[in-house]
C-alpha positions as a Markdown table, in Angstrom:
| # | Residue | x | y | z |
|---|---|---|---|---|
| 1 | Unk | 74.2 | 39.5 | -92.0 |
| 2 | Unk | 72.8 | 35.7 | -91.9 |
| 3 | Unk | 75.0 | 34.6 | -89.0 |
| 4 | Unk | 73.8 | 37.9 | -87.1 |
| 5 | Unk | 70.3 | 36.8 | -87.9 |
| 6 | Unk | 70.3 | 33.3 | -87.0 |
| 7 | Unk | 72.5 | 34.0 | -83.8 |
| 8 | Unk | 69.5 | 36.3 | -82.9 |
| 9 | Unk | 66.9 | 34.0 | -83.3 |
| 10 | Unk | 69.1 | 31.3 | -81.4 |
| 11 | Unk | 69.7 | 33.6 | -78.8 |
| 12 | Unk | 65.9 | 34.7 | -78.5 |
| 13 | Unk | 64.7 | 31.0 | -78.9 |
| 14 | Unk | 67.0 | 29.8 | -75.9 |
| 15 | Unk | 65.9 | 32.5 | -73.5 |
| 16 | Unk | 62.6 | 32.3 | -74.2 |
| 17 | Unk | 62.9 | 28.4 | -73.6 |
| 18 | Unk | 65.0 | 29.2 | -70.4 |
| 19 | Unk | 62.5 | 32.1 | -69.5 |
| 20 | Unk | 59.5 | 29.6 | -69.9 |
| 21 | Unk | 60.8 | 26.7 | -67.7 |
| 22 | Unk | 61.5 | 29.5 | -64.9 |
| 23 | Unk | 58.1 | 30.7 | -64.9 |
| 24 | Unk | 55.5 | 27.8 | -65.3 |
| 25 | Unk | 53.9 | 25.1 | -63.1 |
| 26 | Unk | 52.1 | 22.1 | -63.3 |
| 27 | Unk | 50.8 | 19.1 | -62.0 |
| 28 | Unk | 48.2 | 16.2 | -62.6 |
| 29 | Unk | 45.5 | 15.3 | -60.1 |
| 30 | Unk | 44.0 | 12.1 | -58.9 |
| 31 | Unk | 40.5 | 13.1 | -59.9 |
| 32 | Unk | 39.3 | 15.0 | -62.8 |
| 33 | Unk | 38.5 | 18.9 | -62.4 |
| 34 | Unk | 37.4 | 22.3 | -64.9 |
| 35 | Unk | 38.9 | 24.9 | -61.0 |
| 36 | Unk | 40.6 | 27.9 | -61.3 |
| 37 | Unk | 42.2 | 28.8 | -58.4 |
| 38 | Unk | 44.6 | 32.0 | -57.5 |
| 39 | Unk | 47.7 | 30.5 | -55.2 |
| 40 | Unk | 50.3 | 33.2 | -54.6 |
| 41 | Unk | 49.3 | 35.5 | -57.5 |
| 42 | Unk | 49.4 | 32.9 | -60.1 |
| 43 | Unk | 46.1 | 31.6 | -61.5 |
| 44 | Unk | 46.2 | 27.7 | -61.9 |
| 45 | Unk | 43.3 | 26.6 | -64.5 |
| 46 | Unk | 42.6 | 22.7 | -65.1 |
| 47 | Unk | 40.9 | 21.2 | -67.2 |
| 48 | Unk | 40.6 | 17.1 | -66.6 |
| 49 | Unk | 43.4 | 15.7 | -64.6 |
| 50 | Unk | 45.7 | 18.5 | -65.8 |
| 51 | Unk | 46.4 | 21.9 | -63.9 |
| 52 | Unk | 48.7 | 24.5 | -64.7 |
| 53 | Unk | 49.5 | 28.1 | -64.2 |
| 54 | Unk | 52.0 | 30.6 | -65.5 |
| 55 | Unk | 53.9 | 33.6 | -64.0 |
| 56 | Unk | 54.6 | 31.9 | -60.9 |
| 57 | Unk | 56.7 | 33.4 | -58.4 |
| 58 | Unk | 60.0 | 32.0 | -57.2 |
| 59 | Unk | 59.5 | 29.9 | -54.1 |
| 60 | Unk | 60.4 | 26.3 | -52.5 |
| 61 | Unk | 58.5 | 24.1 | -55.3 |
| 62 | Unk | 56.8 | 21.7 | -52.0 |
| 63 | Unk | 55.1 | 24.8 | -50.5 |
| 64 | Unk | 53.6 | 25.7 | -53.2 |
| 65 | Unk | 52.3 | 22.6 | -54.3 |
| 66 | Unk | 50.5 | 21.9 | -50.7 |
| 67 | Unk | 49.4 | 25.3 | -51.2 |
| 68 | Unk | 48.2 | 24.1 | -54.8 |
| 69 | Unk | 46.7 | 20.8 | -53.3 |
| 70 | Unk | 45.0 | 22.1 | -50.4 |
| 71 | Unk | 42.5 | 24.0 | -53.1 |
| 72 | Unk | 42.1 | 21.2 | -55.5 |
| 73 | Unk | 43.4 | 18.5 | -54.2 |
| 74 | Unk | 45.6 | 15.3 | -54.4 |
| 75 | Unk | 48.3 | 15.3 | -57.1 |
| 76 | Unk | 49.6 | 12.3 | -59.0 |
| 77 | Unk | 52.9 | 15.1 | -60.4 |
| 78 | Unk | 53.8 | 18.2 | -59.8 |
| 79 | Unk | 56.4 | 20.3 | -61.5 |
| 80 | Unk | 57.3 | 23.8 | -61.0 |
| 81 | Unk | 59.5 | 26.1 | -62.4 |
| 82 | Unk | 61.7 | 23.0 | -64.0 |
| 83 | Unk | 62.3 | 21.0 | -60.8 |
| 84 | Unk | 59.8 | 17.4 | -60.4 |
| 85 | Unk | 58.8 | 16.4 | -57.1 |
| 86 | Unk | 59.7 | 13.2 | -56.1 |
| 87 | Unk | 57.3 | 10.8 | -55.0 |
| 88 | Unk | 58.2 | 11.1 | -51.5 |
| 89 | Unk | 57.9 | 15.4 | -51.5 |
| 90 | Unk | 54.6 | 14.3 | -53.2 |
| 91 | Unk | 53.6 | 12.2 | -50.9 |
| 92 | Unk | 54.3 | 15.2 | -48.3 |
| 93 | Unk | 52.5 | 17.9 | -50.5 |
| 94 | Unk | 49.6 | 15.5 | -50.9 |
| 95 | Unk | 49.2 | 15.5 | -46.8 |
| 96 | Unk | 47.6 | 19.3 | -47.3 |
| 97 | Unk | 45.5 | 18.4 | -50.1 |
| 98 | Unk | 41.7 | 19.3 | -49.9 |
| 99 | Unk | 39.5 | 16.3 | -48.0 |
């Protein structure tokens, strides 16, 4: 009964890290903000230089950042659903960021 218990709660604990990872973005802007802004259905809240917003949809992690960007704009990261932009797709996303 113990191993079925703790090979439960393993297998709960690494889907819901997995599960977690898939479904969460983030990123840090240059200058300090309290926004909330809806991008795609997902509701990004900052507050100070951080950002973030869960329940986000599946799609190429650049788009959504210029998406992101254009609304709040320039990032210093961004990271969504586990993949980092590099500093050159940042540089890119930060081209659409609000003036």
């Amino acid at each position: 009964m113990r191993k079925f218990i703790l090979g439960v709660t393993f297998a709960l604990a690494a889907s819901s890290a997995a599960l977690a990872d898939e479904s969460v973005g983030s990123l840090t802007l240059k200058t300090a903000s309290d926004a909330k802004v809806i991008v795609d259905g997902a509701v990004w809240k900052c507050l100070g230089e951080m950002c973030a917003a869960t329940n986000v949809k599946s799609q190429p992690p650049l788009r959504v950042c210029q998406r992101v960007v254009a609304q709040l704009g320039q990032a210093t990261a961004f990271t969504f659903r586990g993949k980092s932009l590099s500093e050159a797709e940042l540089a890119e996303c930060n081209a659409s960021a609000k003036k």
